[in-house]
MIDREN-412060 format. One line per field, with one value per residue (C-alpha): x, y negated, z negated. Coordinates in nm, 2 decimals, always signed. Example, Ala and Ser with C-alpha at 12.3 -4.5 7.8 and 13.67 -1.06 7.14 Angstrom:
# residues 2
u	c(+1.23 | +1.37)
v	c(+0.45 | +0.11)
w	c(-0.78 | -0.71)
This chain:
# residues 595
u	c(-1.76 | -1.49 | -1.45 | -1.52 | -1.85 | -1.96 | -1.91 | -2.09 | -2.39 | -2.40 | -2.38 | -2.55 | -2.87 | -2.86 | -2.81 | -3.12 | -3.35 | -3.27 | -3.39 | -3.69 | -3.79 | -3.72 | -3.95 | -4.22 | -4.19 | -4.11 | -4.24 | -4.54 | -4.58 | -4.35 | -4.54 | -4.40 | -4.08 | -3.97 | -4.15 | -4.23 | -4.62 | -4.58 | -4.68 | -4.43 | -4.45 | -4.17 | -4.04 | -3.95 | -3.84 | -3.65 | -3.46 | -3.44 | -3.29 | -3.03 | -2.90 | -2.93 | -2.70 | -2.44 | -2.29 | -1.96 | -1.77 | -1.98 | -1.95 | -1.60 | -1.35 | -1.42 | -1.31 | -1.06 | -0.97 | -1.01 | -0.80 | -0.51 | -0.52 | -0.69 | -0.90 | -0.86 | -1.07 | -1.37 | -1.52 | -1.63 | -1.89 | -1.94 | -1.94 | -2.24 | -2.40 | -2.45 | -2.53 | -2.83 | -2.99 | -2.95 | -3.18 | -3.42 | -3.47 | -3.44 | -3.50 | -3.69 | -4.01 | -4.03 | -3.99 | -4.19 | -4.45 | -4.39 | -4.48 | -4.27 | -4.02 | -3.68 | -3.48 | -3.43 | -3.80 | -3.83 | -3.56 | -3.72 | -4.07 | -3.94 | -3.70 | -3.94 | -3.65 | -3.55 | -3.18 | -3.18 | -3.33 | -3.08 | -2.77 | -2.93 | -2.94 | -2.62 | -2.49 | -2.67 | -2.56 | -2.19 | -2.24 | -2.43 | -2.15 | -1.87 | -2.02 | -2.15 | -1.77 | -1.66 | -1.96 | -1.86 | -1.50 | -1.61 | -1.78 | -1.54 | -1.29 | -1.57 | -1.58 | -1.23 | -1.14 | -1.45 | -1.54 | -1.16 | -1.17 | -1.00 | -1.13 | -1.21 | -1.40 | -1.59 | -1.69 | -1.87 | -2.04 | -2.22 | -2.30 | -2.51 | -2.69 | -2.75 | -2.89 | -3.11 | -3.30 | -3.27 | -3.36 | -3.62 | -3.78 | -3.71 | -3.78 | -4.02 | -3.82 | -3.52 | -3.65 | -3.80 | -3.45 | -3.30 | -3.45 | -3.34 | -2.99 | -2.99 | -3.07 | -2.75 | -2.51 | -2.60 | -2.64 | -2.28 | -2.11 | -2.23 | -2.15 | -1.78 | -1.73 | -1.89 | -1.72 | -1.31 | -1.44 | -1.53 | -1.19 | -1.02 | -1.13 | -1.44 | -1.73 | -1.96 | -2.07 | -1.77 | -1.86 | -1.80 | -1.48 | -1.31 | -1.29 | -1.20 | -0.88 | -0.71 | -0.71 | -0.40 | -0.20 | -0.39 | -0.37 | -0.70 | -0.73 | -0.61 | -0.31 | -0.20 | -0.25 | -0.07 | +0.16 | +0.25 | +0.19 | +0.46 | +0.72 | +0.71 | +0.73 | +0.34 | +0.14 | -0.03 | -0.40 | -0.60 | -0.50 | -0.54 | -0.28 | -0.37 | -0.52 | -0.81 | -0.90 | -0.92 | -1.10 | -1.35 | -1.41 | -1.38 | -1.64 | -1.88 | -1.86 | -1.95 | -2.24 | -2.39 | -2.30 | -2.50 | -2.80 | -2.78 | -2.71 | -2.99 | -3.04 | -3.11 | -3.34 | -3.62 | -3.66 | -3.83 | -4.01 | -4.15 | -4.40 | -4.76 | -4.75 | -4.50 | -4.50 | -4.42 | -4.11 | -4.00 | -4.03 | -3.85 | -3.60 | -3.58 | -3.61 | -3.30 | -3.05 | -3.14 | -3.07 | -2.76 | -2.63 | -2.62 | -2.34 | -2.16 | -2.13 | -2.00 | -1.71 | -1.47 | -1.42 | -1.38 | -1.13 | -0.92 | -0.96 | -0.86 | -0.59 | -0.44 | -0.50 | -0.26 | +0.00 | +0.02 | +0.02 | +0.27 | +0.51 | +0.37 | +0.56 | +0.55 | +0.53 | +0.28 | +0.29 | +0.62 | +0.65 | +1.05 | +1.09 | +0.98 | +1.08 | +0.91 | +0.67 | +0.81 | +0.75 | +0.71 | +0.48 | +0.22 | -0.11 | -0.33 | -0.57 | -0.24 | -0.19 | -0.54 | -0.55 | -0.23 | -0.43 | -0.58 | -0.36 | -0.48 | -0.24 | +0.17 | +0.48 | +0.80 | +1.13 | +1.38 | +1.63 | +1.62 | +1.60 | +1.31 | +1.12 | +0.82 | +0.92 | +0.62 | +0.73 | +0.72 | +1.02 | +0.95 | +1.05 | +1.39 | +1.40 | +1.29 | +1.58 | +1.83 | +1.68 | +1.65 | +2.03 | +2.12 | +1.90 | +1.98 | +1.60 | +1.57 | +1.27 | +0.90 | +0.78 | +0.42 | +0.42 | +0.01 | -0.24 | -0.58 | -0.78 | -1.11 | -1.00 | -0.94 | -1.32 | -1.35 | -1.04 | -1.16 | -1.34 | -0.95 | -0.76 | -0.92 | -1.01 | -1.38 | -1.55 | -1.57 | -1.99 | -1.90 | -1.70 | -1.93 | -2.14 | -1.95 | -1.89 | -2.26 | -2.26 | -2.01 | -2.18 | -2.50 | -2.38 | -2.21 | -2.51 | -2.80 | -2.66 | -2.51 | -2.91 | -3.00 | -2.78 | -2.84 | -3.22 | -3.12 | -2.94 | -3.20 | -3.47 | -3.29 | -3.19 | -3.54 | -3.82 | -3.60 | -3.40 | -3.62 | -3.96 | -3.87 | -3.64 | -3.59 | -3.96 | -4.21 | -4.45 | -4.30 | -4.57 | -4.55 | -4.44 | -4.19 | -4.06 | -4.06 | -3.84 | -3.60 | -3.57 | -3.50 | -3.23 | -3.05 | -3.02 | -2.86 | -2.58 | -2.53 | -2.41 | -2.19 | -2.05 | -2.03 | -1.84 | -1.57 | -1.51 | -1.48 | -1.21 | -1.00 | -1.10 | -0.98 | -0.90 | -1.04 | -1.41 | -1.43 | -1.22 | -1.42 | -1.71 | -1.59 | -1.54 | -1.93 | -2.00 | -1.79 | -1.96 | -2.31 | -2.20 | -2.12 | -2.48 | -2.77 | -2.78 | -2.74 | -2.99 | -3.24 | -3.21 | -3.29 | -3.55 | -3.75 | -3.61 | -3.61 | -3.88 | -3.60 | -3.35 | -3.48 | -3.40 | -3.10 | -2.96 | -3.03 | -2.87 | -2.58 | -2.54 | -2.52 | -2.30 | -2.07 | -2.04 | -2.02 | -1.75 | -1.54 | -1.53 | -1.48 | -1.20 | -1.00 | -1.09 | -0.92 | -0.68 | -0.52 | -0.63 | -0.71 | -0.81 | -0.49 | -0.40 | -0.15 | -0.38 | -0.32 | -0.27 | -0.47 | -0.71 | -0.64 | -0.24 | +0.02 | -0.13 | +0.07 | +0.16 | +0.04 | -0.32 | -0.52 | -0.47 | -0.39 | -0.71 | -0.70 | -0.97 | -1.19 | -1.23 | -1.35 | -1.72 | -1.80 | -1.61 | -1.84 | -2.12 | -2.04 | -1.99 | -2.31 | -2.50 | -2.30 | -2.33 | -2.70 | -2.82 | -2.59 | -2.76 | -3.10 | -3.09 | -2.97 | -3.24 | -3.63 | -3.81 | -3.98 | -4.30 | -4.58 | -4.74 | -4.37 | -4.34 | -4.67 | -4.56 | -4.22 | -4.44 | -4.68 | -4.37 | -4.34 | -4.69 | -4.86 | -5.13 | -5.03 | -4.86 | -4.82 | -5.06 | -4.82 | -4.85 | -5.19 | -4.96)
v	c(+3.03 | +2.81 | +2.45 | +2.22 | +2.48 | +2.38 | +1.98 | +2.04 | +2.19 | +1.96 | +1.64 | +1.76 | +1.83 | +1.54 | +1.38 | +1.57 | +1.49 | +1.10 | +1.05 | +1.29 | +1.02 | +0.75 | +0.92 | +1.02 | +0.61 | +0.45 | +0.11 | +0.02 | -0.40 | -0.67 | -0.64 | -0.29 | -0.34 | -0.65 | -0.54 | -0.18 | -0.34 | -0.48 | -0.15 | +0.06 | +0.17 | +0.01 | +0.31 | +0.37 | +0.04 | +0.05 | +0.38 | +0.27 | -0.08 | +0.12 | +0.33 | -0.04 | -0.19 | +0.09 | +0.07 | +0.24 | +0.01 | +0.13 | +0.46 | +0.52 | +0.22 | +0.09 | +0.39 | +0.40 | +0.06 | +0.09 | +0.39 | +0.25 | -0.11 | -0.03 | -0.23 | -0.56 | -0.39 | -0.39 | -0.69 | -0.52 | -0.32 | -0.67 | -0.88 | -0.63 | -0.55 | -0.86 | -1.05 | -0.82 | -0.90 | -1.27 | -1.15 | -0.94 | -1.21 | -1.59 | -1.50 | -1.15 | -1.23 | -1.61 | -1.49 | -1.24 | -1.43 | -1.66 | -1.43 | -1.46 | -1.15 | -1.33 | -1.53 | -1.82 | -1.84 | -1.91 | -2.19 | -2.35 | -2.37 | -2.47 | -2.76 | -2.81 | -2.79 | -2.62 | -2.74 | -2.59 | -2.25 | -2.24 | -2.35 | -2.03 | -1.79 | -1.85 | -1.80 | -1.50 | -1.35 | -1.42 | -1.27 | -0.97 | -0.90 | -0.93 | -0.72 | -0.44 | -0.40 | -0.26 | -0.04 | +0.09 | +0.13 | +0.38 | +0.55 | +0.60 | +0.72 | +1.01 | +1.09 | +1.15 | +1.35 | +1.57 | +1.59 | +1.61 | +1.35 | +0.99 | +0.76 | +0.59 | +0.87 | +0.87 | +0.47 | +0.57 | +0.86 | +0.65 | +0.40 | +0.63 | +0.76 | +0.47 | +0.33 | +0.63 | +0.57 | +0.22 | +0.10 | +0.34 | +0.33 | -0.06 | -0.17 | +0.10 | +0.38 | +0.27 | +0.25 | +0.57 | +0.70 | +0.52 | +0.72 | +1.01 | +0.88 | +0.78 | +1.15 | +1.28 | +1.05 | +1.02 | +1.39 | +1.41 | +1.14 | +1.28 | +1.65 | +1.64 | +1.41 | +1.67 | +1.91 | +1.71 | +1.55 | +1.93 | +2.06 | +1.74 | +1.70 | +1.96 | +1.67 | +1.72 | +1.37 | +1.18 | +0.86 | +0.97 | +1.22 | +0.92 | +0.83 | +1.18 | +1.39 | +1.54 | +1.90 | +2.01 | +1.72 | +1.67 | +1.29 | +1.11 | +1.08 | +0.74 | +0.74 | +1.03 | +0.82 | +0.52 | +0.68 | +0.86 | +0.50 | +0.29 | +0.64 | +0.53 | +0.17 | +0.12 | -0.14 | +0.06 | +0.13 | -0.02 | -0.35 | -0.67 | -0.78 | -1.07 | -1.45 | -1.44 | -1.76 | -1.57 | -1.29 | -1.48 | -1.65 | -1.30 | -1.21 | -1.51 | -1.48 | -1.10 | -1.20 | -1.50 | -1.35 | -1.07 | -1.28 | -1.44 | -1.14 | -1.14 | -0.75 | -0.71 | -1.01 | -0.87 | -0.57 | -0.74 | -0.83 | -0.50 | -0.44 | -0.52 | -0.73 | -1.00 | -0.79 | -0.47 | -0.68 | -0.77 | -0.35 | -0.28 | -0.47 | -0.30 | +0.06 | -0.02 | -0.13 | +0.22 | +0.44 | +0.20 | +0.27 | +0.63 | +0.60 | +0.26 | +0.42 | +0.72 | +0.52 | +0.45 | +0.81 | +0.90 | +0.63 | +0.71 | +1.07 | +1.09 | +0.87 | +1.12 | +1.42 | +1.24 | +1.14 | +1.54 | +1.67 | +1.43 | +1.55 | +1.90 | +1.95 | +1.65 | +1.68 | +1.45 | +1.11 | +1.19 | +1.22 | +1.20 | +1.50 | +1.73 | +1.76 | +1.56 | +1.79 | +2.02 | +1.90 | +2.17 | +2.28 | +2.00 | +2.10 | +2.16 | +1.84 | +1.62 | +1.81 | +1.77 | +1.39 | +1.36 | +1.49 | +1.13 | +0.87 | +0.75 | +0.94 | +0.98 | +1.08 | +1.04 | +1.19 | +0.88 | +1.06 | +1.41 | +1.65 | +1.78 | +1.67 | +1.35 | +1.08 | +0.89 | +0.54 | +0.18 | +0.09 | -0.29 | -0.23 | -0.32 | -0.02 | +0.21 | +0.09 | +0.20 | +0.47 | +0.59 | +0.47 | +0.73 | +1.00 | +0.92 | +0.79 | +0.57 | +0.47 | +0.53 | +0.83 | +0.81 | +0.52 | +0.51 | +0.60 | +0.43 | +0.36 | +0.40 | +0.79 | +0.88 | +0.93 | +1.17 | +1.37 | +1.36 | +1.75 | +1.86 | +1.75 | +1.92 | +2.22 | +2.23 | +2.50 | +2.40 | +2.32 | +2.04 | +1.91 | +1.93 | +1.76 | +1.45 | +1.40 | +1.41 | +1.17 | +0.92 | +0.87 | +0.82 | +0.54 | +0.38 | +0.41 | +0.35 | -0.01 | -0.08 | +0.02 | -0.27 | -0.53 | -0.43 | -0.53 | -0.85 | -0.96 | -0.83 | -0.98 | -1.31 | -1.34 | -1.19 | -1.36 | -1.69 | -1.75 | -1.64 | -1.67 | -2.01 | -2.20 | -2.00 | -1.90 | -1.99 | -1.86 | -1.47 | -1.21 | -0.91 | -0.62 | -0.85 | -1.01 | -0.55 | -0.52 | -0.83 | -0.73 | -0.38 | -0.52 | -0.74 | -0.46 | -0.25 | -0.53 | -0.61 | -0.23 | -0.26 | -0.58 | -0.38 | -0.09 | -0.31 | -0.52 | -0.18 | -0.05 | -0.28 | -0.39 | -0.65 | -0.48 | -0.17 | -0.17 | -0.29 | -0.57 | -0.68 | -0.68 | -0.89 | -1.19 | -1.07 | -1.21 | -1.51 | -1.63 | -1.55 | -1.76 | -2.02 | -2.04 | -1.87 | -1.83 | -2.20 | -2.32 | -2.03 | -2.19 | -2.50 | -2.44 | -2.25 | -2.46 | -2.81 | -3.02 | -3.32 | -3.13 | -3.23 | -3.09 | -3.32 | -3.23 | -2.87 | -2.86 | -3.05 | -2.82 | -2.50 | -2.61 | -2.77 | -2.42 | -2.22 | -2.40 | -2.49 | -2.11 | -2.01 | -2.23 | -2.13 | -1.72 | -1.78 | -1.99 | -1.76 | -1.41 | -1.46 | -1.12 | -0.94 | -1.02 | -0.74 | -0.43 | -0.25 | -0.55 | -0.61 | -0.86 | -1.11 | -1.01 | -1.13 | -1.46 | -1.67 | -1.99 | -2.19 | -2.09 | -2.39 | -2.39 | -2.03 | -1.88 | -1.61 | -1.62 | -1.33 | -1.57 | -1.89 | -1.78 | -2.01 | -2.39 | -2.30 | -2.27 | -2.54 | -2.78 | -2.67 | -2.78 | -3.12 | -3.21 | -3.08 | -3.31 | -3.60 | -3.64 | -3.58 | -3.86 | -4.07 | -4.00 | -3.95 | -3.75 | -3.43 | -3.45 | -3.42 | -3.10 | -2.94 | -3.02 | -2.92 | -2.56 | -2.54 | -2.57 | -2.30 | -2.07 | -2.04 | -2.02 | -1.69 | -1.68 | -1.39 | -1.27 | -1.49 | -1.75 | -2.04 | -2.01 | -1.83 | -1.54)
w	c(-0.16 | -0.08 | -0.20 | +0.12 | +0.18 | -0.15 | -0.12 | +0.29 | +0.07 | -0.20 | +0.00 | +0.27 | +0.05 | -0.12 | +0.21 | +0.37 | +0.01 | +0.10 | +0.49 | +0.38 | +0.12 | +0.37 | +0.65 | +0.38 | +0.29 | +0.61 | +0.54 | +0.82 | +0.75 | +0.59 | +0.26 | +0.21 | +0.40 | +0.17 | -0.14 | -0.12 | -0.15 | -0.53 | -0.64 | -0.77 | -1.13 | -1.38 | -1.48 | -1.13 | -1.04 | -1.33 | -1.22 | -0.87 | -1.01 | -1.17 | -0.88 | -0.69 | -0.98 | -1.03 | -0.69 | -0.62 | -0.84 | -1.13 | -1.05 | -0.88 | -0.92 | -1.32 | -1.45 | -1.28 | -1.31 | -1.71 | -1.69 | -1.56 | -1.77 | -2.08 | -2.30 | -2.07 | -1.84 | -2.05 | -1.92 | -1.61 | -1.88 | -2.10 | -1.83 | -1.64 | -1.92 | -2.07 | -1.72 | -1.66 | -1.97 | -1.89 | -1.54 | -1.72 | -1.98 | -1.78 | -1.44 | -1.38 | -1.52 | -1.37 | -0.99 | -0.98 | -1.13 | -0.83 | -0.61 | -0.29 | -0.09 | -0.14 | -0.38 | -0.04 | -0.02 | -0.41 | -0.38 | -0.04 | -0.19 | -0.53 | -0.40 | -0.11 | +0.15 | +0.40 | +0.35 | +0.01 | +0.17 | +0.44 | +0.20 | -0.01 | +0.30 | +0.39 | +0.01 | +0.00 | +0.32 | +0.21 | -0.12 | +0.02 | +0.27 | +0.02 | -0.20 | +0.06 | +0.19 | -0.18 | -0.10 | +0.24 | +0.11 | -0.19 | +0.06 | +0.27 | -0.01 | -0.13 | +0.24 | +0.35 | +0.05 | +0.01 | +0.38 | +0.46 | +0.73 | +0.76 | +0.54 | +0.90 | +0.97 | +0.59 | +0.68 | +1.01 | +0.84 | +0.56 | +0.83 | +0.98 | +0.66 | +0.52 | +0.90 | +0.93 | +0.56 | +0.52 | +0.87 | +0.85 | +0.48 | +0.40 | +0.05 | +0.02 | +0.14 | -0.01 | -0.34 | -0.35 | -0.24 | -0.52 | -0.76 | -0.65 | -0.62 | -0.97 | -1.05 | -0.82 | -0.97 | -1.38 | -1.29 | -1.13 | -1.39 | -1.68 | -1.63 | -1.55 | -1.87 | -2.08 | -1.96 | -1.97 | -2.36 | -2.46 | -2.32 | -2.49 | -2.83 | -2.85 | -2.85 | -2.56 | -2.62 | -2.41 | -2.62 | -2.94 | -2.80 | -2.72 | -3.09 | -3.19 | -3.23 | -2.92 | -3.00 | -2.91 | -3.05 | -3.38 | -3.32 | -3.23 | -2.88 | -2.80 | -3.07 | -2.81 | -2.53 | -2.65 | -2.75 | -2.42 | -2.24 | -2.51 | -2.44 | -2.07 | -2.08 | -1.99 | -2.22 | -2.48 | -2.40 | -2.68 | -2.66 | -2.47 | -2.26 | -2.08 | -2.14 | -2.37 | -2.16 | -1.84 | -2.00 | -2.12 | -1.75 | -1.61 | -1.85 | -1.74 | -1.44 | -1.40 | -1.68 | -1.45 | -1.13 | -1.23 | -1.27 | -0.92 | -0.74 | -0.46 | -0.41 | -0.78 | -0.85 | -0.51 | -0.73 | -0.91 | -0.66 | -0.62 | -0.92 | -0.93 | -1.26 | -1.47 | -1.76 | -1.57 | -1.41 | -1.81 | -1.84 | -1.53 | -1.68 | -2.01 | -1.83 | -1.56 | -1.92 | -2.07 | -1.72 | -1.70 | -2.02 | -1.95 | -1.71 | -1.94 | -2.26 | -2.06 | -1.88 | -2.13 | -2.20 | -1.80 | -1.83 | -2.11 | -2.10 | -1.68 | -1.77 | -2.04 | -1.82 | -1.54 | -1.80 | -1.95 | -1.59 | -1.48 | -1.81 | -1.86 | -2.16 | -2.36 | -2.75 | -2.95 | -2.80 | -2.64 | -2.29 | -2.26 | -2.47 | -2.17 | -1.79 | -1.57 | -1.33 | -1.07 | -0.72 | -0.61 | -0.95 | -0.85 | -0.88 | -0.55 | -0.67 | -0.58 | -0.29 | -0.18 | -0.25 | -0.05 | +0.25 | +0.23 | +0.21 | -0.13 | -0.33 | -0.23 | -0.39 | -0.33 | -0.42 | -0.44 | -0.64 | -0.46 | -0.77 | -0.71 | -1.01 | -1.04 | -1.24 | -1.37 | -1.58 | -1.54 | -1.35 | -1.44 | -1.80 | -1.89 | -2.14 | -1.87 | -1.63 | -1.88 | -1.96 | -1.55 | -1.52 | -1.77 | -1.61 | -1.25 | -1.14 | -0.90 | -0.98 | -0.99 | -0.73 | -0.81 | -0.50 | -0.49 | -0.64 | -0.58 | -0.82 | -0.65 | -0.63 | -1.06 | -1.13 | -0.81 | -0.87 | -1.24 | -1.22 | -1.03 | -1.24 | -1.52 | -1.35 | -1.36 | -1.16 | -0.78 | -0.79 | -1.05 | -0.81 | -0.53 | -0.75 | -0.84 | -0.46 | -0.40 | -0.71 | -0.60 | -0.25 | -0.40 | -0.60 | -0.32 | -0.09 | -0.31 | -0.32 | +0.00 | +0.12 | -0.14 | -0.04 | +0.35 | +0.27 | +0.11 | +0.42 | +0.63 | +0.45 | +0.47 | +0.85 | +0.94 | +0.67 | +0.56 | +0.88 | +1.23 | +1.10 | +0.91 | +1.15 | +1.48 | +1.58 | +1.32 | +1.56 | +1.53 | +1.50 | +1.19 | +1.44 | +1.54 | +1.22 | +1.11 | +1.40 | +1.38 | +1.03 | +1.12 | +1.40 | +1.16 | +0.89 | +1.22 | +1.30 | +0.88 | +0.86 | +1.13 | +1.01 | +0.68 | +0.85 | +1.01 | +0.70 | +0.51 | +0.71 | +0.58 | +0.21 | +0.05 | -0.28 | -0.48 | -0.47 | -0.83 | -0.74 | -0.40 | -0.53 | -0.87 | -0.58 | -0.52 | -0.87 | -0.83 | -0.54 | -0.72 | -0.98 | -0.83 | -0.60 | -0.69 | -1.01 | -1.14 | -0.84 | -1.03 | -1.33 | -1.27 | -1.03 | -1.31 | -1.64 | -1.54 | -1.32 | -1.28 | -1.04 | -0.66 | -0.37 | -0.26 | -0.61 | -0.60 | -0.19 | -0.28 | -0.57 | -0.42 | -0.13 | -0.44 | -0.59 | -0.25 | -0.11 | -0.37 | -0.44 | -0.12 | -0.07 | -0.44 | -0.30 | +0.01 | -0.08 | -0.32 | -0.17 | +0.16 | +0.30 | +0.27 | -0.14 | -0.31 | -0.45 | -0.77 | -1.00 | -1.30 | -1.19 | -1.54 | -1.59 | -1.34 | -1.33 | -1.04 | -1.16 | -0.86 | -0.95 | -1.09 | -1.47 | -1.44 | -1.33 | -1.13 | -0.83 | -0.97 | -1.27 | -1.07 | -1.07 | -1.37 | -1.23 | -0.92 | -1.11 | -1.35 | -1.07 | -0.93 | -1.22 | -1.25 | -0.89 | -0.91 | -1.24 | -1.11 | -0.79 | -0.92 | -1.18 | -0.93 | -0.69 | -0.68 | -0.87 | -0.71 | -0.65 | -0.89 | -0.76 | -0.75 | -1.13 | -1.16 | -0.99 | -1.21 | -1.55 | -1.42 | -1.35 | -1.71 | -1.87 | -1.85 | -1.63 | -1.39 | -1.16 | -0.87 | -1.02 | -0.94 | -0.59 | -0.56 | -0.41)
């Protein structure tokens, strides 16, 4: 059976498995279209949370992006990692025990305003769009190679899958889906890594293979691949190349911005009790760790496999001792990647041969001058592809690599399908029933809900076409903009009774324009791709830091603005203090509001 019957098979059955669940599912009131009912089990939730979490820049760009830059990378898995256990532990258990559908109906009844719950719509609806295009975009990549159609053509095809289950299923259907997805795609990651660390360094646990010795070199692993980066000008792979400073605001802000993310914290949402939220939690941080203590190895093993196909006969750690590769010797995963767009060589010199270096490095240039290069012929690679081409480059049998294309558009759909229901749950629950017609009846609320999911995907889809980075990188400003709203107005609505709601308004619009402002005054929409998002720091950016950093000044000005204005102004009312102190004492689930 040939390859493209295999990936039709694969993804269409994986497909066909999802808009069954969402049929079986299909949510019939608001209760189980918002929340699934508040009844699905934790360990469920937990797995559906994960597929919900580890979108497509979990799943296809941070390898890819660790690949190519190394240890600096690593604070897309800190920064992650470390921001969902802030949810799971601060915020998780506090809103479910509140007891409302969405994160803007918490922070309208808690700051008793509907200001502060518009200002928190419109944050969310921001964030939620930012982050779905990095969503659409993976998609679209899987699509066009796997499918062998435009990446044009990939976008419109995940449109309509994720239309038909999501509009269909809502929060119940979707989650239910989810759970399967997270099956496909730890499935689909994990078995192409097994298979590459085995070939590698003979450790079928990729993990530990990273830290072992390359088999045919004798040298551990990553001694190889520094030293094939340092032969060709490249930084060396294992360590940190750019500000600590940034790094460390990077770090925060992907740690914070996870908390505030609005499509993860209604999860939560969907369990019958607090406690089973607080074991949600701690079930979605093992499924995730399956696929982040899995990366590192995708990353630095791809990124060895490209180098040693790139200079076929390279001795240990030196890549200038062989030829460069053949043009017309390039294997037929280059050839098919070409197909796409997201892959291209060039022959600057004419002889027939790819050379692979950094032509930035002044050791390099002299090096080429003697040769006769003219410079660099691998012109693009995308990122976003590496993980996906990950089974062709190392020759894994063709169902593998069905598999991980089944795999990759999982994890891009599974959370565009979450963050679709966030914005629909906001325009339909927080923004018709509450300020344009109070008066809206349940079938109606299902179906404006249903209608506003319909014009987010298309949004979606447009925006996707033309991405404003990697989908690792677009959804990074995600984070940033999380930051900088939600999460600090979360905070202080559940661990102080003195913030009111003028402070907690004037907060969140503080951190959301202030952000939005430093994003697009430094990136726009049309910012140069394929930089490493903390190196190459322009100096005109405020104390150095680069926009993906900005999250935390958004969110500390939040906060400053927030208890500023509050101390200056009246205190909320009693029964509101009253509600913020039963938030945190255990009496049950949705005790504070009688929910």
């Amino acid at each position: 059976m040939d390859q493209y019957t295999l990936n039709l098979l694969f993804v269409g059955a994986s497909f066909a498995l999802y808009i069954g669940i969402a049929i079986w599912a299909r949510a019939g009131s608001t209760a189980e279209f918002y929340a699934a009912g508040q009844g699905v089990n934790p360990v469920l939730n937990g797995m559906a949370t994960a597929a919900d979490w580890m979108s497509a820049a979990s799943f296809i760009s941070m390898a890819g992006l660790i690949a190519f830059v190394g240890y600096g990378n690593s604070t897309f898995l800190m920064g992650w990692t470390g921001g969902y256990v802030l949810l799971a532990l601060l915020l998780a258990p506090y809103l479910r025990k509140f007891g409302k559908f969405t994160v803007p109906q918490f922070i309208g009844d808690r700051f008793y305003s509907q200001s502060a719950r518009l200002i928190a719509v419109i944050s969310l609806i921001v964030i939620s769009v930012t982050y779905v295009i990095g969503q659409m975009s993976g998609a679209g990549v899987a699509f066009s190679r796997f499918l062998e159609v435009q990446n044009s053509t990939g976008l419109y095809i995940a449109s309509a899958v994720v239309f038909c289950y999501a509009v269909l299923g809502g929060m119940k259907g979707i989650t239910y889906t989810q759970v399967a997805q997270y099956c496909v795609l730890i499935i689909a990651y994990t078995i192409p890594a097994i298979f590459i660390s085995l070939q590698l360094t003979g450790n079928p646990i990729p993990g530990l293979g990273l830290f072992s010795t390359h088999q045919e070199s004798g040298l551990p692993l990553l001694v190889k691949l520094d030293g094939l980066l340092t032969e060709l000008g490249f930084n060396d792979y294992t360590t940190l190349h750019s500000s600590t400073f940034n790094m460390f605001l990077f770090t925060l802000s992907l740690m914070i911005g996870t908390a505030g993310l609005p499509h993860v914290i209604i999860r939560f949402f969907t369990v019958p009790k607090v406690a089973d939220a607080r074991w949600s939690a701690g079930w979605a941080l093992v499924f995730i760790a399956l696929l982040y203590l899995t990366a590192p190895a995708v990353g630095a093993m791809a990124r060895l496999n490209i180098m040693t196909t790139m200079w076929p006969n390279a001795t240990a750690g030196q890549a200038l001792d062989g030829e460069a590769l053949a043009m017309a010797d390039r294997p037929q995963w280059m050839a098919n990647w070409e197909k796409t767009g997201l892959l291209k060589f060039e022959d600057k010199n004419g002889d027939g041969k790819l050379q692979y270096y950094n032509d930035a490095n002044p050791k390099m240039q002299e090096i080429a001058a003697e040769k006769g290069w003219q410079g660099n012929e691998l012109v693009t690679f995308n990122r976003d592809i590496l993980v996906l081409a990950n089974p062709e480059i190392a020759q894994l049998p063709g169902w593998v690599i069905a598999l991980i294309a089944a795999g990759g558009l999982a994890a891009a759909l599974s959370t565009a399908a979450g963050l679709l229901l966030a914005i629909s749950s906001a325009v339909s629950h927080d923004l018709i029933k509450e300020f344009l017609n109070p008066g809206i009846s349940e079938k109606g609320e299902l179906l404006a809900a249903r209608i506003s999911m319909a014009g987010a995907i298309a949004v979606a889809t447009y925006l996707g076409l033309n991405p404003p980075g990697f989908a690792a990188q677009t959804v990074a400003l995600a984070f940033g903009l999380a930051a900088a709203t939600i999460f600090p107005a979360l905070m202080m609505g559940i661990f102080s009774k003195r913030i009111n709601s003028l402070g907690a308004t004037l907060g969140m619009l503080t951190g959301l324009v202030v952000t939005c402002l430093y994003l697009f005054t430094y990136l726009g929409w049309f910012f140069i791709k394929g930089t490493n998002m903390l190196d190459n720091v322009p100096a005109n950016y405020l104390f150095g830091i680069p926009p993906t950093a900005f999250g935390p000044i958004g969110a500390l000005l939040n906060f400053v603005v927030a208890y500023v204005v509050s101390s200056m102004t009246k205190e909320p009312p009693q029964e509101v203090q009253d509600l913020v102190e039963s938030i945190r004492v255990p009496r049950g689930a949705g005790a504070a509001t009688g929910h």
